[in-house]
C-alpha positions in Angstrom: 69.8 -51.5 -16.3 66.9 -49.8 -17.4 66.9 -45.8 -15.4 63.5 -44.7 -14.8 63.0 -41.3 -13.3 59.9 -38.6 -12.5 62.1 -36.0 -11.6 61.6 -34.4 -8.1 58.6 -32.3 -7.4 55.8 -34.1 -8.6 54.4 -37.7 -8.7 53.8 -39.8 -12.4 52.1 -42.6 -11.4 51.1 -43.1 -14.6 54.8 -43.4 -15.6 55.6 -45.4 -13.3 52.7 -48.2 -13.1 53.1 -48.6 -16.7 56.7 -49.3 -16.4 56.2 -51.7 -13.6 53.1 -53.9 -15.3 55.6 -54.1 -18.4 58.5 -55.1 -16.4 56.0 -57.6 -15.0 54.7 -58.6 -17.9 58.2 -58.9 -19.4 60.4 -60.8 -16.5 62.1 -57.6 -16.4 64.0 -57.6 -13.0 66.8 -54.8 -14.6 64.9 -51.7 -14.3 65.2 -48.7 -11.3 63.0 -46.2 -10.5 62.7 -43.3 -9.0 59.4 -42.4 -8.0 59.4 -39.3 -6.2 56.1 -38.9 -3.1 53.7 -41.1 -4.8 50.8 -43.6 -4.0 51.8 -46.1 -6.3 54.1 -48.5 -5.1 55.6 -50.3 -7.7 55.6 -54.4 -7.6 57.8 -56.0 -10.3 60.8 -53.1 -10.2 63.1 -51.7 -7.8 62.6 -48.2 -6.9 63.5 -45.8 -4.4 61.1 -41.8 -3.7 64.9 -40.1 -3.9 68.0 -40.3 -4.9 70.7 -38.0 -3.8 72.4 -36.0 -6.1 75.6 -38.3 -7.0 74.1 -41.2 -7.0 70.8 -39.9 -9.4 73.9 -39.0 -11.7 76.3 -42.5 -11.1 72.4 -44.6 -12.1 72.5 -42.2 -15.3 76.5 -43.3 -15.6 75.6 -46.4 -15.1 72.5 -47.5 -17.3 71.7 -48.9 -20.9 68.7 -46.6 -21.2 66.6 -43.6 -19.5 62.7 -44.0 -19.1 61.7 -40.7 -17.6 59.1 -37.9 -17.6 59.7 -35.3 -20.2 61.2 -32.9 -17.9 64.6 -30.9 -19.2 66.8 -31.9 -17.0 66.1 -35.3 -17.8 66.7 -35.0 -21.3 69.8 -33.1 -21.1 71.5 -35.3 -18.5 70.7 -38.1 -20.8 72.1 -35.9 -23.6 75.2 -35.5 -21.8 75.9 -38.7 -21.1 74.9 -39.6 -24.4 72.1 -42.7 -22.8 69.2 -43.2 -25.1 66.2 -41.5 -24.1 62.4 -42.6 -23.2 60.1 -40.1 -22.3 56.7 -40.3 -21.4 55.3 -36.0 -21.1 52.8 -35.4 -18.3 49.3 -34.3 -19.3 47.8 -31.2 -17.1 44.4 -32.5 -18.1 45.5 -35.7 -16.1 46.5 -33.4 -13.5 49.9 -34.4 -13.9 51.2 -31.0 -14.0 50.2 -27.1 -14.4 50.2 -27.1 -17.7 51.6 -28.8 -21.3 55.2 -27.4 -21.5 56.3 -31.1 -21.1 54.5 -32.0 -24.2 55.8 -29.2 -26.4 59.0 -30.1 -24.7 58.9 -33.8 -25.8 57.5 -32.6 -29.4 60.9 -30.5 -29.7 63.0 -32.8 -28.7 61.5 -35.3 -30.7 62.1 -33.4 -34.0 65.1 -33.2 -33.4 65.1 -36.9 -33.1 67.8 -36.5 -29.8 64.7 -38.5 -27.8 61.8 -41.1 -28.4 58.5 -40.3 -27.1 55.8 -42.2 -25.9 52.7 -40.1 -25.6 50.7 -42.6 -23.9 50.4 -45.9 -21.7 49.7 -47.7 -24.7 52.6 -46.3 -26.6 55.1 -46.6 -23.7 54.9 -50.1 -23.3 55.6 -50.8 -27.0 58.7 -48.7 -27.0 59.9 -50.2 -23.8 59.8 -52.9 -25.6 62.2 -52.2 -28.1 64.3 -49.6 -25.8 67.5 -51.8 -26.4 67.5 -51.2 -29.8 67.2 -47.2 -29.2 70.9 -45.8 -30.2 73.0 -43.9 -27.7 72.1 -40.3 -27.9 73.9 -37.3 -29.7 76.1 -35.8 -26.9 75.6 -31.7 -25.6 78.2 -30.5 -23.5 77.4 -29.2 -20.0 77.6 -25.7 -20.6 76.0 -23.6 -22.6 78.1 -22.6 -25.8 80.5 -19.7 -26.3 78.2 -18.1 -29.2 75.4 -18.7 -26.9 77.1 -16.8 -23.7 78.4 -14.4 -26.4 74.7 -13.5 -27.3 73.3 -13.4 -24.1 76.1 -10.9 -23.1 75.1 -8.7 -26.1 71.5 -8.8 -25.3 72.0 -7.3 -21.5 74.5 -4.7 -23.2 71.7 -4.0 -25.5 73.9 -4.4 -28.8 72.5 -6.9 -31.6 72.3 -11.0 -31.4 73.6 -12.8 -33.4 70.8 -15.2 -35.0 73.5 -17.9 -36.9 75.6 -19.7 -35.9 79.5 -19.8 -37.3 
């Protein structure tokens, strides 16, 4: 199953319309969204506006692949759980969002080559394509590290941060 998500306080109809004409356009019939309060109601996939907090996390468990906006969270779970990774970053100018942190946030992620990115429609649909071929992602743990928590706890005491790591 394919695990498409918009995160949970705005709409990406965008996203998610271009996902559902592929699917469509593909016989897809193994894709999930969810869409979040949005006036697009997908066709060709099934979807839900919510999912609750276990069973968000048992469809990440559970799927071949992550389509999703290019919110942290999303990457990060997908990180954890070491799922391959499409995002797709909302555009402010599209009134998508408040502003471009999702783009510099897909650019980042991106270098580090942890996450494909589609910056468009166009782009998304080509990808999706190929997502099977997309290799399972580089695992983080779920907490932050011990040298991070070690210079965060030297910043607030005011000494000196480390700036390598061992």
């Amino acid at each position: 199953m394919i695990f498409v998500t918009v995160g949970a306080q705005m709409p990406f109809d965008r996203l998610i319309r271009a996902v559902d004409e592929w699917a469509g356009a593909q016989g897809r019939t193994d894709v999930f969204a969810q869409i979040g309060a949005t006036s697009y109601l997908p066709r060709h996939i099934r979807w839900t506006a919510f999912l609750e907090a276990a069973d968000f996390r048992e469809r990440y468990a559970s799927c071949k692949a992550v389509v999703a906006h290019a919110g942290t969270g999303s990457i990060l779970t997908a990180l954890e759980l070491g799922k391959p990774i499409l995002v797709m970053p909302r555009r402010a100018a599209l009134r998508e969002t408040r502003n471009d942190h999702q783009v510099a946030t897909a650019e980042r992620f991106r270098r580090l080559r942890s996450v494909a990115v589609a910056w468009d429609e166009n782009e998304l649909g080509a990808q999706l394509s190929g997502i099977e071929s997309l290799g399972a992602a580089d695992t983080v743990g779920r907490h932050a590290s011990r040298v991070l928590i070690e210079s965060l706890r030297t910043f607030i005491d005011g000494g000196e941060i480390k700036t390598s790591l061992p």
